[in-house]
KOLTIFI-489784 format. One record per residue (C-alpha): x, y, z; residue in three letters. Coordinates in Angstrom, 3 decimals. Layout:
u:v:w:rest
X:Y:Z:ALA
...
***
This chain:
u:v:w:rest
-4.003:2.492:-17.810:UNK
-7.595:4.199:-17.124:UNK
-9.774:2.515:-14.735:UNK
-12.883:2.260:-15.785:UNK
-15.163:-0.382:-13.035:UNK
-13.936:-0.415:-9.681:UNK
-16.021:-2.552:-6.921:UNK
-15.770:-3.607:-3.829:UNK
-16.121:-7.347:-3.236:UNK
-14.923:-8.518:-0.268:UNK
-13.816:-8.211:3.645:UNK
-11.565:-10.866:5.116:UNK
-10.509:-11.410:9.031:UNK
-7.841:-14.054:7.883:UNK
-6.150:-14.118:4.237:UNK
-7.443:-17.675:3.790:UNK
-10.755:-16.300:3.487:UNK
-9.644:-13.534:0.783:UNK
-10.814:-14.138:-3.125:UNK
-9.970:-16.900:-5.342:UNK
-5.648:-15.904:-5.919:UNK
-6.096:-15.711:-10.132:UNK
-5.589:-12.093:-10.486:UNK
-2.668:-10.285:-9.919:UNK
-3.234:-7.975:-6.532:UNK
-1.193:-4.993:-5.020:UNK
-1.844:-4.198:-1.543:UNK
-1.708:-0.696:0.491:UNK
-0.733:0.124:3.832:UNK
0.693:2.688:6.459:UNK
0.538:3.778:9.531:UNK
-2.771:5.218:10.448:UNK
-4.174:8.473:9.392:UNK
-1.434:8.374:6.510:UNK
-4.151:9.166:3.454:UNK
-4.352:5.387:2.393:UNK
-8.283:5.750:1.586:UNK
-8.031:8.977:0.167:UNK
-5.184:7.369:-2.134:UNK
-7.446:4.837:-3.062:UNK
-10.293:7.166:-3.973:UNK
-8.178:9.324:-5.956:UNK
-6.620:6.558:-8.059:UNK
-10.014:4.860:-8.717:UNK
-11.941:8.237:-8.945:UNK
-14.278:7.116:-6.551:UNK
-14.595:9.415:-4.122:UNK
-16.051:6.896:-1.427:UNK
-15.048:3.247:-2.688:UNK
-12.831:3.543:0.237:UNK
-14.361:4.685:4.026:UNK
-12.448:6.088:6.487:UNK
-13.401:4.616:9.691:UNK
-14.636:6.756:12.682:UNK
-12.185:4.607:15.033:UNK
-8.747:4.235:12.936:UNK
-6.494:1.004:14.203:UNK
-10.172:-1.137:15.418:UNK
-10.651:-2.108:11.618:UNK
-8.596:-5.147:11.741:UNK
-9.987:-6.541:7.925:UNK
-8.035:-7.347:4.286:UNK
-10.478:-5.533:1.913:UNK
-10.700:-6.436:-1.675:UNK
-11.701:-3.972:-4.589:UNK
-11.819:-5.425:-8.031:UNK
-10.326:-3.204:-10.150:UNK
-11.376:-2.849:-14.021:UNK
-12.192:-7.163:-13.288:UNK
-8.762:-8.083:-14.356:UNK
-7.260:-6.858:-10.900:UNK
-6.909:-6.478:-7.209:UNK
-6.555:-3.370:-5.285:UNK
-6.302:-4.002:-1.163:UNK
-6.620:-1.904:1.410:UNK
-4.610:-3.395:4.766:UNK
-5.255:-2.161:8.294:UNK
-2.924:0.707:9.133:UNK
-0.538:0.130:11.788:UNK
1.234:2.389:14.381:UNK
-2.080:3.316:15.933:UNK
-1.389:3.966:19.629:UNK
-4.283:3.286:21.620:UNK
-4.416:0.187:20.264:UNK
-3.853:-2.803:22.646:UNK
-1.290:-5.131:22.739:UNK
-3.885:-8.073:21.555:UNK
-4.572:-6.194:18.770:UNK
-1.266:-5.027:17.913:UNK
-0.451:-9.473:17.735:UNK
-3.360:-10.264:15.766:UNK
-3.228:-7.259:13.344:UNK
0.688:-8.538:13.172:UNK
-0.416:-12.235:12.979:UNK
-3.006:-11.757:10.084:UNK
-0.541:-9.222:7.851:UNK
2.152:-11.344:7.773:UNK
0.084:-14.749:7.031:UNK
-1.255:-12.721:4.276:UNK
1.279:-10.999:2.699:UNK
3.745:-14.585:3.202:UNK
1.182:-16.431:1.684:UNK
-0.743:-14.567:-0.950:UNK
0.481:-15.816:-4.370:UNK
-1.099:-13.657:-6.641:UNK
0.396:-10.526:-4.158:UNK
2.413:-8.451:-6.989:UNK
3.528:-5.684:-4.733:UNK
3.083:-3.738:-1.717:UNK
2.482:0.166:-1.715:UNK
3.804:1.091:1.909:UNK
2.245:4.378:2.356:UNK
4.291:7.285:4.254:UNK
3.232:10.659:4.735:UNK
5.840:13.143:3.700:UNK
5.604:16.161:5.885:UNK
7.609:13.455:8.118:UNK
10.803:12.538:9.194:UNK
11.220:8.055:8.938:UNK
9.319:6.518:11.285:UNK
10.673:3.599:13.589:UNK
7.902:1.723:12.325:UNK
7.599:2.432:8.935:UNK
11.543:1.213:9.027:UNK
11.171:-1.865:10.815:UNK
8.402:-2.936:8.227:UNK
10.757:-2.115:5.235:UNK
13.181:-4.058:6.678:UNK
10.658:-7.027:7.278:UNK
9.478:-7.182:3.621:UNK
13.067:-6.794:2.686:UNK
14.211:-9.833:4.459:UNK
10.675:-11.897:3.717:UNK
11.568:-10.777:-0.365:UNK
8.468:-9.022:-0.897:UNK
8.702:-6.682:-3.489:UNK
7.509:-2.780:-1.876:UNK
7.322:0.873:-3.193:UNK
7.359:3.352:-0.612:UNK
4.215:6.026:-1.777:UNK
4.514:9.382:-0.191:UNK
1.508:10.616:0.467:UNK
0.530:14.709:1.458:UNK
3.299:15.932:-1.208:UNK
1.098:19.419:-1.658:UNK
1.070:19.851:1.886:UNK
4.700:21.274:1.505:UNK
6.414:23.436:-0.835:UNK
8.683:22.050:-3.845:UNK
11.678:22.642:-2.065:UNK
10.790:21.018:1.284:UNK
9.187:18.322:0.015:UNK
12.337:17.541:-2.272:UNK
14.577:17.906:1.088:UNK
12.703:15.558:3.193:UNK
12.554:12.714:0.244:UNK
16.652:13.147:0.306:UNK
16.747:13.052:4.117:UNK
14.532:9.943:3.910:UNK
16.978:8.314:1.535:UNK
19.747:9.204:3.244:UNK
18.380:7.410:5.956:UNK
17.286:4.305:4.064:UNK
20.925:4.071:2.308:UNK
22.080:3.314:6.051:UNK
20.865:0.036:6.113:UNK
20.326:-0.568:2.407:UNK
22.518:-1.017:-0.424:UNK
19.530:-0.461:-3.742:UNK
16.424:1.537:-3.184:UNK
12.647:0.624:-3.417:UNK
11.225:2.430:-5.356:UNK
9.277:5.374:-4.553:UNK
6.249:7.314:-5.950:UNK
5.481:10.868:-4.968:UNK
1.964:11.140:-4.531:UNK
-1.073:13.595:-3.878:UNK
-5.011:12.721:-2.815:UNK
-5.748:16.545:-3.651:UNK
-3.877:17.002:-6.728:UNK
-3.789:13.504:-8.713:UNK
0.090:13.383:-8.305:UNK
1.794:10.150:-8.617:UNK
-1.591:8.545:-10.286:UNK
-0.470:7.747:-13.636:UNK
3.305:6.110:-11.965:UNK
1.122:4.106:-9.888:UNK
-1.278:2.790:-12.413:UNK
1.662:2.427:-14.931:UNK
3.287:0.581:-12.460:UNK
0.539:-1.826:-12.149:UNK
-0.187:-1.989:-15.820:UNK
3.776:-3.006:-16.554:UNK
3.477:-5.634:-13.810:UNK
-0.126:-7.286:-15.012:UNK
1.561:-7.788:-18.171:UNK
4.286:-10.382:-16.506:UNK
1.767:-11.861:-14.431:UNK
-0.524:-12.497:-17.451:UNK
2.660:-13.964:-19.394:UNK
4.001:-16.080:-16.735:UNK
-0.003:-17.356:-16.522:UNK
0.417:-18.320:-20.360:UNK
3.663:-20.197:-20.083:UNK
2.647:-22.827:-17.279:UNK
***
């Protein structure tokens, strides 16, 4: 898949204000300062579609980008952000979860994790949320050419070693680089194979 239009259309405080649900959608999200904007840049080759913001965790919005108009790209608040309050922390939880319960055209989440680190307590609880709530996830390392081959490859392994703890299959995971374009082409092949059901399973009702 090449994209070829990407736009922004929308910014949502609840996901019952979020576009019309008759395209498929993926959503993205990570702890804060993971690379999740810089992701979406890089597979959308725009370099500022999405903006960092000067305050990461305040941005508490579901923002929609239309992707070559057949498709949904969304950018989720980041969580994990420490200075933000405990308020915050309920609503950000409150509005993520009605969203990704209730979202129908929601194809899959990209839970993005930067890979210079060990798991995060976090980052685990959530996969064990969407595991339990049956929402389908890949975990997306992000930072990959921030290490060496040989590091990088260890911490992936220490990260499913970890994961096989609790777990009995895998998510998948995508390897992935802002600076380099690595991972692009399994992300947007990932989305192509998946449009295709959704556009099938649209023809059959």
């Amino acid at each position: 898949m090449k994209i070829k239009y990407a736009d922004f259309v929308t910014s949502s405080a609840k996901w019952q204000q979020c576009p019309e649900p008759d395209k498929p959608e993926y959503a993205m999200i990570g702890r804060s300062n993971v690379g999740k904007s810089s992701l979406i840049n890089m597979l959308t080759g725009r370099k500022k579609l999405a903006k960092t913001s000067s305050s990461p965790g305040k941005t508490i919005t579901i923002n929609h980008f239309l992707i070559n108009g057949e498709w949904y790209l969304v950018d989720l608040p980041g969580y994990g952000y420490a200075k933000r309050s405990k308020t915050e922390r309920l609503k950000w939880e409150k509005m993520i979860r009605g969203y990704l319960l209730n979202r129908e055209n929601m194809i899959s989440v990209f839970v993005l994790v930067d890979s210079r680190h060990e798991p995060q307590k976090n980052d685990l609880e959530f996969f064990e949320w969407l595991g339990i709530s049956q929402i389908p996830f890949v975990i997306t390392f992000t930072k990959a050419d921030k290490l060496s081959k040989n590091k990088l490859e260890q911490n992936i392994a220490a990260y499913k070693k970890t994961l096989l703890k609790e777990w009995e299959e895998l998510p998948p995971m995508i390897v992935t680089s802002s600076e380099t374009g690595m991972g692009k082409d399994e992300i947007l092949n990932y989305i192509e194979e998946n449009n295709k059901l959704f556009f099938e399973s649209r023809k059959n009702l």
